[in-house]
C-alpha positions in Angstrom: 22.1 121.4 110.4 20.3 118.2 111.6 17.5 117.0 110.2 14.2 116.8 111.8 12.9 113.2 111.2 9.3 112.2 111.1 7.7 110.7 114.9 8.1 107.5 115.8 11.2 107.4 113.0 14.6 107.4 113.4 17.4 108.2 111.3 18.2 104.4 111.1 14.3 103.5 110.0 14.3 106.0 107.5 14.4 104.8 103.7 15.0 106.5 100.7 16.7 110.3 100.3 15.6 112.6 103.0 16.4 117.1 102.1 14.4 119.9 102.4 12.6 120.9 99.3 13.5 123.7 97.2 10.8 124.4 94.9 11.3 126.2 91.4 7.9 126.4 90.4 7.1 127.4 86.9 9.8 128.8 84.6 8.6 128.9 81.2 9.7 124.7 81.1 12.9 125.7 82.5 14.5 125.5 85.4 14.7 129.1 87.2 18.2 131.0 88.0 17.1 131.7 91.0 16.2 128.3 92.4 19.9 127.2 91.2 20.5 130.0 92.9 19.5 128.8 96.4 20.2 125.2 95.8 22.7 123.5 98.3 24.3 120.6 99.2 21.6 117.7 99.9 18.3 119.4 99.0 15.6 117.9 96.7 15.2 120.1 93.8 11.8 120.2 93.1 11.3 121.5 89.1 9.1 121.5 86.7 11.2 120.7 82.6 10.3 118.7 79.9 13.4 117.2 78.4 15.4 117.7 81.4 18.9 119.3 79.6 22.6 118.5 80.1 23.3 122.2 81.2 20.4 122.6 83.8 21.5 118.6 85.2 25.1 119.9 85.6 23.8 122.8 87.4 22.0 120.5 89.7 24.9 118.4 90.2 27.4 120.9 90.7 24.9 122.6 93.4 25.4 118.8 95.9 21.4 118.0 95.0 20.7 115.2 96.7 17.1 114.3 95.0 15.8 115.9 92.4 11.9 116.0 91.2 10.2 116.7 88.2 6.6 117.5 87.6 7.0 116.5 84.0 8.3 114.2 82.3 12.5 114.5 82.4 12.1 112.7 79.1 9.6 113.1 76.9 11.1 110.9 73.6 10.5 114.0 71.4 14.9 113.3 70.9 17.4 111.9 73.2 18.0 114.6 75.6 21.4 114.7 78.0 19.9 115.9 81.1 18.4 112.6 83.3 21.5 110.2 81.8 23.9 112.9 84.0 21.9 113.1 87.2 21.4 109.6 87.0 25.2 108.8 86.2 26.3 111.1 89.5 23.8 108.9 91.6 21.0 111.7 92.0 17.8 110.4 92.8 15.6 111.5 90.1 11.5 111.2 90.4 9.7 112.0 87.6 6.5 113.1 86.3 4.8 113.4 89.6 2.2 116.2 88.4 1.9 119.9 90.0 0.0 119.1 92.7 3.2 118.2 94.4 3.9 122.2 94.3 0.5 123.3 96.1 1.3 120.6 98.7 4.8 121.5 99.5 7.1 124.2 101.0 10.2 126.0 100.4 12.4 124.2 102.9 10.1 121.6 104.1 11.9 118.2 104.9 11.3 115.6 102.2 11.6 112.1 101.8 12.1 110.3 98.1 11.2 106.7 98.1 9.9 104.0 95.8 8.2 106.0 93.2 7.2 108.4 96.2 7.1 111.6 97.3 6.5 112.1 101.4 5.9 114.6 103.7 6.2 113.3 107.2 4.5 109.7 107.2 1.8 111.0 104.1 2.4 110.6 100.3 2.2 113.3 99.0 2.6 113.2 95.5 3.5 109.8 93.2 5.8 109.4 90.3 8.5 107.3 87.8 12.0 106.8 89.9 14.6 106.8 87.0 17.8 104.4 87.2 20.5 104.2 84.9 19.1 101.4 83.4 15.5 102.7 83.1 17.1 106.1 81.6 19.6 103.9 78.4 15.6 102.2 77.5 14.2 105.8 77.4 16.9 107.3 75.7 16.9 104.3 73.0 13.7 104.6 72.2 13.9 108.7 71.5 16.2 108.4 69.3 13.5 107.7 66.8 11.8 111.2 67.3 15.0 112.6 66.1 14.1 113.0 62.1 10.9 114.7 63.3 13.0 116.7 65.7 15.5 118.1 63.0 12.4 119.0 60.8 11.0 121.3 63.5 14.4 122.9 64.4 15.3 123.5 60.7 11.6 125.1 60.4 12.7 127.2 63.5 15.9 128.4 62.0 14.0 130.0 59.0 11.5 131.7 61.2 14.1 133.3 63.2 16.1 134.2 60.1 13.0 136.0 58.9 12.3 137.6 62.2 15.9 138.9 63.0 17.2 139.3 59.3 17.9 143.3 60.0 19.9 142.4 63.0 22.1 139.7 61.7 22.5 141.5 58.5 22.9 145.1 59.3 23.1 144.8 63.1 19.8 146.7 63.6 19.0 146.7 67.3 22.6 146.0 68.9 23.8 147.8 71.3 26.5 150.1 71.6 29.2 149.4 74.6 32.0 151.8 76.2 33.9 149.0 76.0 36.3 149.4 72.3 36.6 145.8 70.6 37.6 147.1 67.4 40.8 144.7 65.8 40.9 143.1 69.2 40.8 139.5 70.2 37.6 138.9 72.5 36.9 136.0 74.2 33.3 135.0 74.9 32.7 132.4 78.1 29.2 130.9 77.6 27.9 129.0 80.9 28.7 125.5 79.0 29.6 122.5 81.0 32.6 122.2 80.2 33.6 126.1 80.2 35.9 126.1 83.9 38.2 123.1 82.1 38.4 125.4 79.1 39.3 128.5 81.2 42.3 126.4 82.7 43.6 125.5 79.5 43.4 129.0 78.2 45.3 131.1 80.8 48.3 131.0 78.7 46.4 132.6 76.0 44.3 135.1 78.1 47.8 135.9 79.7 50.0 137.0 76.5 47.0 137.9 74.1 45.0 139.9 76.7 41.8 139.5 75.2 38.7 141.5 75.7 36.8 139.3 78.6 32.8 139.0 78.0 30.7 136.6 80.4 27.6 135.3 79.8 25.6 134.3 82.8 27.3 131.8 84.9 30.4 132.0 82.4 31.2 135.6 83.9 31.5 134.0 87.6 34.0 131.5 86.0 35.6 134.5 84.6 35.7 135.5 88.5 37.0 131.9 89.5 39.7 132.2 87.3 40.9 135.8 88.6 39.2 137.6 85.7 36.9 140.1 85.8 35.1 140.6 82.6 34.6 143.6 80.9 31.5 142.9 79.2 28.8 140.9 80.8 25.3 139.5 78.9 22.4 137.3 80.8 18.8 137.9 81.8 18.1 140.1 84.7 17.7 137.0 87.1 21.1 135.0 86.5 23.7 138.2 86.5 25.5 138.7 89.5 25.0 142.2 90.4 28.5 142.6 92.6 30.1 140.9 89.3 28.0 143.3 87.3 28.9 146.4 88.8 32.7 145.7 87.8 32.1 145.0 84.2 32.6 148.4 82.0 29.0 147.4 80.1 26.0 144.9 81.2 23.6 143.9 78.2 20.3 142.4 78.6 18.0 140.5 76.4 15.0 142.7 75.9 11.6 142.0 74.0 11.3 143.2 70.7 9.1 146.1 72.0 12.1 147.2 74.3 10.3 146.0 77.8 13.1 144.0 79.8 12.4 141.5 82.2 13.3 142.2 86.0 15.1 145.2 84.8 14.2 146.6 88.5 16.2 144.1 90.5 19.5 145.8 88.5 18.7 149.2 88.9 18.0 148.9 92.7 21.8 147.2 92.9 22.9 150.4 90.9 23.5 148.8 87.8 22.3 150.3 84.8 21.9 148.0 81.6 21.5 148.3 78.4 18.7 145.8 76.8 19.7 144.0 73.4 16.0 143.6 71.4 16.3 140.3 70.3 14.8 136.5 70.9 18.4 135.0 70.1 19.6 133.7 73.0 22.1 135.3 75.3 25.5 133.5 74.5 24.6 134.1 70.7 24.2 137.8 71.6 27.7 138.0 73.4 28.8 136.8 69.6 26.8 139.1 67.7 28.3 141.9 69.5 31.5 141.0 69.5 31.0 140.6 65.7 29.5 144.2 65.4 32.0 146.4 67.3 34.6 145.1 64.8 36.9 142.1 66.7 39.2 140.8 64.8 38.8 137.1 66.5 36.6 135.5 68.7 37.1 132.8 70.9 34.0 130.7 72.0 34.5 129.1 75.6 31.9 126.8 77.2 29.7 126.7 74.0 27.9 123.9 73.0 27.1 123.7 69.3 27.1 119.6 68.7 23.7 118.3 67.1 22.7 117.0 70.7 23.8 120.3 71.7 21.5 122.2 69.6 18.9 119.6 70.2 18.8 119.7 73.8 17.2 123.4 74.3 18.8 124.1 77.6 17.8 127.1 79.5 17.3 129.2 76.4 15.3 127.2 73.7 16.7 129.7 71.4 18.9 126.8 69.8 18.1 128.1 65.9 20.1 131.3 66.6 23.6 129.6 67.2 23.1 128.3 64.0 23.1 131.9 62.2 25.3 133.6 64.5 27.9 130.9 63.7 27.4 131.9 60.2 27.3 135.1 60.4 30.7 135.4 62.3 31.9 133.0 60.1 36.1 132.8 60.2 36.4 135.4 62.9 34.7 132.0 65.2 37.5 130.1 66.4 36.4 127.5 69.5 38.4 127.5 72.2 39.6 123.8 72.5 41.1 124.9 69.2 42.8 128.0 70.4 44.0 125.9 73.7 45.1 122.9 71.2 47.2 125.4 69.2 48.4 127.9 70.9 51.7 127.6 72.3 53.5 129.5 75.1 56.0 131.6 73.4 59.2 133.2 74.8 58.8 136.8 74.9 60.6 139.9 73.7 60.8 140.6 77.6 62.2 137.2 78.2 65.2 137.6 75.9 66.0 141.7 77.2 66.0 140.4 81.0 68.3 137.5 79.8 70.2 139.8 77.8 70.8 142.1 81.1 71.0 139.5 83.0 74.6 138.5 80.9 75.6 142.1 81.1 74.9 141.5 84.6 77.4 138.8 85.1 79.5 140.2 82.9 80.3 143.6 84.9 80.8 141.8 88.4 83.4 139.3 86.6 85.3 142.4 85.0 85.1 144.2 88.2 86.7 141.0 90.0 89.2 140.1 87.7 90.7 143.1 85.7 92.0 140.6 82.6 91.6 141.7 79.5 90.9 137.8 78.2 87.9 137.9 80.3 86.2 141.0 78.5 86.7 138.7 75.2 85.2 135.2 76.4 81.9 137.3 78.4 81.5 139.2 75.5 81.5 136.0 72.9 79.3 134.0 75.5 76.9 136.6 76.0 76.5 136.9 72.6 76.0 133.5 71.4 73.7 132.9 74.6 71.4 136.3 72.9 71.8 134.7 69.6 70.4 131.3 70.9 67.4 132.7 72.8 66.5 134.7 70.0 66.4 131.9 67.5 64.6 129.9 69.9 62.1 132.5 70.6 61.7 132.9 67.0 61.3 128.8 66.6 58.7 128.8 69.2 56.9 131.4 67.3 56.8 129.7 64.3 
C-alpha cells in the first residue's frame, strides 16, 4: 500500500519517518491490547505510558513499528525503566512527551510524519515533543537510577498492602476458581507473555514432549503456546488480550475480575461463545496462572516467560501489579522451578519404548537370519548379540536417567 505524500512533496523531499497513525488513546498508563492488536509493519504508534516498559517496547517492536509517540514522558526518572533503551536500540523513532492534544488532532490511520522533535500532519505541526536517541536515553537512564532507593520503598509499601488485601486468597485460596481441567500431582507449565518466553518454548519441547505437562497461557503466552503446536488447556488474561478462537479450544478460560465480581469486557467473550470464569483478585494475571496451579494441587510448576529480576519487578509492565509476584513466589515456594532451569537440566532420556522397539528390532534380524541360514551356530551368536546389545541400551538408558 503506497503512501499518499503531502502536495507539492515527493517521496524524495520527505524527511523524517512517514506511517499512518495508530492511536491507543488512554489505557489506564498502559498501552492497550487492542492497539497492539492492530499494530503493523511501519505505523507510528501513538500511546500514551509513563515509564515506557520492556514488555510493551518489545510488543512494539515485534509488531514492525516504525515511529512510535508518547504523550508522556517514556521516562519519567522515578527508576531506570527498560522500555525506550529497546525501541531505541532496534532504531525506532521514539517522540516523547508531546502532550494529549496530539490525540484530539489526529486519526486512526491518518499518514504521519516524525521529524525533528515534530509531529506533522500534511505540511502543519501538529503537536511538538523530545526525540530520544541512544545517546539521549544512557543520560536519562543514568540519572534514574537515583530514584531507585525511593522506588524500592514504595514497592515494598505496596507488597504489604496487597498482603493485607489478598491474605484469605494466598492463604486459604479464598476466591479461586475451580477448573474442569484436573492438575492434581501433575507437572503444569505456566507461559507468561515475557520477552523472552518463544526462546524458552524452543528449549523446552523436549520437556513438554516426554513430561506432558498441563499447558496454561497467559495472554500472549497462550498464542506462543499456539506457535509452538500447543494448544493450552487453561488460558488466563483480561477480556481484551485473549484470543477468542485460541479460547474456545482451552478446556477453562479465567478472567481477572474486581473484587465485587464485575469483569471487564466480559461481553466481547460471551458474544464469541466463550464462557469464563472471573478470578476476584488485583494480583496480576501471570501471578494468577501460579496461584491456580498452586491450588488444584500440582506437584511442579514451570514458569516460562516470567520476569521476576529487580528491574523486572520495577518496571510495571502492562499489569502494575508487580507486588503480587513477590507473594505468589512465596507462596508456591519449592513447587516454582523457572524454566531456564528446567531447560538447563533436563536431559533427553532414552525411553522404555526406545529399548522394546530395539529389542524387537534384534528379534527382527534375528528370525530372517534363522530363516536364511538354518545353522544351529547362528541361533547361538544372534541370541548372545541381541542380548548384550538389550543389556547395553538398558544401562545406557538407565545412565542417561541418572
Amino acid at each position: 500500500m503506497g503512501i499518499k505524500w503531502p502536495r507539492g512533496r515527493t517521496k524524495e523531499a520527505a524527511v523524517g519517518v512517514v506511517g499512518p497513525a495508530r492511536l491507543g488513546g488512554r489505557a489506564g498508563g498502559e498501552v492497550s491490547p487492542e492497539l497492539l492488536r492492530r499494530l503493523g509493519r511501519g505505523d507510528v504508534a501513538v500511546i500514551d505510558q509513563v515509564d515506557l516498559d520492556r514488555a510493551t517496547a518489545h510488543a512494539l517492536v515485534d509488531a514492525g513499528v516504525a515511529g512510535v509517540v508518547n504523550v508522556s514522558p517514556s521516562i519519567s526518572g522515578r527508576y531506570p525503566n527498560l522500555g525506550p533503551e529497546i525501541l531505541t536500540d532496534a532504531g525506532v523513532a521514539l517522540l516523547d512527551d508531546v502532550g494529549d492534544a496530539v490525540l484530539r488532532r489526529l486519526r486512526d490511520g491518518a499518514t504521519v510524519r516524525l521529524h525533528d522533535g515534530g509531529v506533522y500532519l500534511g505540511e502543519e505541526e501538529i503537536a511538538r515533543g523530545f526525540s530520544q536517541t541512544p545517546e539521549t536515553v544512557a543520560d536519562q537512564l543514568a540519572e534514574a537510577r537515583s530514584g531507585l532507593a525511593a522506588q524500592l520503598e514504595a514497592f515494598s509499601a505496596n507488597t504489604t498492602e496487597f498482603m493485607g488485601r489478598e491474605r484469605a486468597m494466598l492463604l486459604d485460596g479464598v476466591g479461586v476458581p475451580g477448573l474442569e481441567t484436573s492438575m492434581n500431582g501433575r507437572t503444569v507449565l505456566v507461559v507468561a507473555p515475557g520477552p523472552d518466553r518463544a526462546t524458552e518454548l524452543r528449549r523446552l519441547r523436549h520437556f513438554v514432549r516426554e513430561e506432558r505437562p498441563v499447558l496454561v497461557g497467559v495472554g500472549g503466552g497462550a498464542e506462543s503456546l499456539k506457535a509452538a503446536g500447543w494448544t493450552p488447556s487453561v488460558v488466563v488474561g483480561t477480556a481484551l488480550e485473549i484470543d477468542p478462537e485460541l479460547a474456545r479450544k482451552a478446556v477453562d478460560v479465567v478472567i481477572p475480575a474486581d473484587l465485587d465480581g464485575h469483569i471487564a469486557g466480559l461481553a466481547r467473550l460471551q458474544d464469541a461463545g466463550i464462557d469464563p470464569v472471573g478470578f476476584p483478585s488485583s494480583a496480576n494475571p501471570e501471578d494468577m496462572a501460579l496461584i491456580l496451579a498452586q491450588r488444584h494441587g500440582a506437584s511442579l510448576v514451570v514458569a516460562c516467560g516470567f520476569e521476576a529480576t529487580l528491574s523486572g519487578f520495577l518496571d510495571r509492565g502492562r499489569t502494575g501489579s508487580n507486588p503480587s509476584t513477590v507473594l505468589t513466589r512465596l507462596r508456591l515456594g519449592p513447587t516454582l522451578v523457572d524454566a531456564s532451569a528446567v531447560a538447563a537440566l533436563h536431559r533427553h532420556r532414552v525411553t522404555t519404548g526406545a529399548v522394546l522397539l530395539l529389542l524387537l528390532a534384534v528379534m527382527a534380524v534375528g528370525a530372517t537370519a534363522l530363516l536364511a541360514s538354518g545353522v544351529a551356530e547362528a541361533i547361538v551368536m544372534l541370541v548372545r548379540e541381541g542380548w548384550t546389545a538389550a543389556l547395553g541400551a538398558a544401562q545406557a538408558a538407565q545412565g542417561v536417567r541418572g
